[in-house]
N, C-alpha and C positions, 0 to 999 in steps of 0.2 A: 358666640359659642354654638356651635352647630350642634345636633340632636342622633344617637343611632335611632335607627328604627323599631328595638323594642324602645326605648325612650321614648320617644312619641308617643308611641300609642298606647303606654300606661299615662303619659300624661293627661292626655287626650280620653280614656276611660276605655279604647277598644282591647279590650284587653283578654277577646273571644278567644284568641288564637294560642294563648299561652296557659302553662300550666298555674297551678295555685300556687305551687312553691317559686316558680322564676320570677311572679308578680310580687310576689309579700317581698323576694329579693331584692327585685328592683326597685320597688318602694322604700324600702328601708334607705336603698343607697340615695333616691330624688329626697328622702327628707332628711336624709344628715346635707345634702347640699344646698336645703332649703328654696326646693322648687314643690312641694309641698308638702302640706299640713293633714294627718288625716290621708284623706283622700279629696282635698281641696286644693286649686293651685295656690300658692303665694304671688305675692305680688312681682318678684322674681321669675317663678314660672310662666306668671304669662307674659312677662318679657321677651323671654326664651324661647316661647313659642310663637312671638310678633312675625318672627320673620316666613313663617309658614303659613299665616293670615291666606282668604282666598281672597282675591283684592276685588274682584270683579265677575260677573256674568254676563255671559253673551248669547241672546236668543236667536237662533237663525227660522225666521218665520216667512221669509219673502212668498215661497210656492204659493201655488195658486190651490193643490189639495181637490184634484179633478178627482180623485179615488173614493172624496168622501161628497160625489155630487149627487142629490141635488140642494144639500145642505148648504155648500159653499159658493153658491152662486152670489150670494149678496150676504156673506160673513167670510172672513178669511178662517180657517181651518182653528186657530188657538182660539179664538173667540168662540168658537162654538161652544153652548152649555151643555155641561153633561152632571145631571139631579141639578139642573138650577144655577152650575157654579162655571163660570168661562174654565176652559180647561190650561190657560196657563195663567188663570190666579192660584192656582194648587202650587205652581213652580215657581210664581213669586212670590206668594206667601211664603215659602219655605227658604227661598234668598236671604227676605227682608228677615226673620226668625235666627237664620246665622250669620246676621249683622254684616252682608254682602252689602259693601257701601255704593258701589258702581252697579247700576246696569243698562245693560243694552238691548236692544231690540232691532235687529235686519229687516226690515220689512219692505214689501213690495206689491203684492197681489190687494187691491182695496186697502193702500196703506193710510190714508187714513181715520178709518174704523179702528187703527190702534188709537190714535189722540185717543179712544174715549176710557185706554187703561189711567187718564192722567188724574183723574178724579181723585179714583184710591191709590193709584201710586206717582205722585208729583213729583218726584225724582227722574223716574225713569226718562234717557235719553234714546233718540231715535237713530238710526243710521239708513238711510234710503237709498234702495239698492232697483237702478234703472235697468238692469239687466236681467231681472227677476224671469222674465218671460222670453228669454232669449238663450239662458246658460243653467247650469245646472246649480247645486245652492252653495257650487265653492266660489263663483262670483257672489256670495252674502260674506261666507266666510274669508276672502279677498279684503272686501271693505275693512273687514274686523280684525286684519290678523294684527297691527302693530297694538292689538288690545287685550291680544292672548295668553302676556306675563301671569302667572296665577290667576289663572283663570278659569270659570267652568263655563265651558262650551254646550247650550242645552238647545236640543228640537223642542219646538213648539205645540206636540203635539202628544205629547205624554202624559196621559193619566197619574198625578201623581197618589197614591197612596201612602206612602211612606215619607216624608219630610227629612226624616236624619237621613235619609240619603245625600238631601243638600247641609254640608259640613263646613264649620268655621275653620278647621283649618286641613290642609291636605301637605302629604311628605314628599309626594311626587307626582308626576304624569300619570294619570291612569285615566281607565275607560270602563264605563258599566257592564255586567254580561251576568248571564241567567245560565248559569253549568245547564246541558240539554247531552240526553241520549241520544236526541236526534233534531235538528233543527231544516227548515228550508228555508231561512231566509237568513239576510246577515249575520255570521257569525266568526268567531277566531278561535282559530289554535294555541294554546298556551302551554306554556313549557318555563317549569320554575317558578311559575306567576309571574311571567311575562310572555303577553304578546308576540307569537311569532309567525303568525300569518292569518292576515284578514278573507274572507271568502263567502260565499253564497251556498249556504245548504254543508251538512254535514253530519259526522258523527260525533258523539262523546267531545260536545265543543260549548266554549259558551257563544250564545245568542247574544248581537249586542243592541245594545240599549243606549240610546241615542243622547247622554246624561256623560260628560269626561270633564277632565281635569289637567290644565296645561303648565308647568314647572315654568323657571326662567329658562333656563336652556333648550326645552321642546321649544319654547316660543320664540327662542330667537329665531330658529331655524323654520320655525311654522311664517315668521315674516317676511321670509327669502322664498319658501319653498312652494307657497301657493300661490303667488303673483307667477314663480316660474311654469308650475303646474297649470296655473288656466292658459300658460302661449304656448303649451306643446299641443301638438295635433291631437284633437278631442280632448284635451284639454276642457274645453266650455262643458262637457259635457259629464266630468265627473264628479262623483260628490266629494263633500269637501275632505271625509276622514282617511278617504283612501292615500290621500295626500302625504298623511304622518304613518299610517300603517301599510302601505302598500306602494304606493310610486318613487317614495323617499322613507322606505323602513329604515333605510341604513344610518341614517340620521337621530334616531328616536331609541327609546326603550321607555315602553308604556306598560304600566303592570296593570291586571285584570283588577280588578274591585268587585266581588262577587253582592248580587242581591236575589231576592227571587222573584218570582212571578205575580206573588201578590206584592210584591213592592209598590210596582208601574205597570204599567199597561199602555201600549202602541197602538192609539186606535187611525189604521186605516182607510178603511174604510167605510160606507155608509152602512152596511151590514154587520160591521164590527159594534161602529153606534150604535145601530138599532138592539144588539143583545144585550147593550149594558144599560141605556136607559132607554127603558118598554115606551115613555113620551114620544121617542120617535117612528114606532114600530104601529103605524097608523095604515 
């Protein structure tokens, strides 16, 4: 039995967007059908919401991260500590937290200085991607696409602040984004709360945040569409999301997932590092 979408996300608890009367509604109707209790799910409910499980994660970390040099000369860019802490044990932690039983990691640039996430995390599986320094990170996300079925597709390079950002279960395809007045750097147009053109610099758009979520059906088409996307001319050379939002939008409907700014944080560069932890500001 499939879920509408206020249904979810009362069951689920997001339940910011709706009024107090449509919720007390809708609860009433989830607990004569005995999806729960309270405000607790039954055992029924979380049945019901099996099938919406995220099944997996996929780190695209291969780059080499020249932006954030002279840090990265002998760490690859997710390794680096920021107060102490590698900056994608924040995004694993938060995996492992929403019982993300799969994960992945692209890696390429000093790939093996990842072996040394295997300590604390003996699960994690590798995918080693030789084109690392030769194409752009949609040969990483190439390697990963027949892995994209519910999936969250994460950069390696995110501060995470927030954790319930990474969720046990998601309704559909979406993509992170910070609503902005004014943005210069990746961002998308949306319309309805859906995605409708990805682009560089703007107004009254969201910024996006390199943190998404791939349905079965984005994914099928994400397993045709980026092996086709890396053999068209320049092709090597684009990133991997433009793929689903831009070379093959026609394909897709990806809804925005708002967060804010103190959610995450994109740290770039070696000056971006240096303002958040003063250790490096030597």
């Amino acid at each position: 039995m499939s879920l509408t979408r206020t249904e979810f996300d009362i069951l689920t608890g997001d339940t910011k967007k709706y009024s107090r009367e449509l919720v007390d509604g809708q609860q009433k109707i989830l607990w004569e059908r005995g999806l729960l209790r309270g405000e607790t799910l039954t055992a029924e409910g979380l049945k019901i919401l099996e099938p919406y499980r995220v099944r997996r994660a996929i780190f695209i970390v291969a780059g080499i991260g020249e932006r954030l040099l002279p840090i990265t000369l002998n760490t690859p860019k997710p390794l680096v500590k920021v107060h102490g802490v590698r900056i994608i044990d924040r995004l694993l932690d938060a995996c492992i937290a929403a019982e993300i039983e799969e994960i992945y990691v692209v890696r390429g640039y000093l790939s093996e200085q990842f072996d040394l996430l295997l300590k604390k995390y003996p699960t994690l599986k590798f995918i080693d991607n030789p084109l690392y320094n030769e194409a752009n990170n949609i040969s990483s996300a190439k390697l990963a696409a027949h892995l994209m079925s519910r999936a969250y597709v994460l950069e390696g390079d995110l501060l995470l602040h927030n954790p319930a950002l990474i969720r046990k279960y998601e309704f559909t395809s979406n993509f992170l984004g910070i609503e902005m007045a004014r943005s210069d750097d990746w961002c998308f147009d949306v319309r309805d709360g859906i995605i409708v053109k990805q682009k560089i610099g703007g107004l009254n758009c969201w910024q996006e945040v390199g943190i998404s979520f791939w349905d079965e059906n984005s994914a099928a088409h994400l397993a045709k569409d980026l092996p086709a996307a890396f053999e068209l001319p320049g092709g090597r050379e684009l990133y991997w999301d433009e793929v689903p939002l831009k070379i093959f939008a026609e394909n897709y409907r990806v809804a925005i997932r708002p967060c804010l700014k103190s959610d995450v944080v994109e740290i770039d560069t070696f000056g971006e590092l240096k303002a958040i932890d003063k250790a490096y500001d030597v």
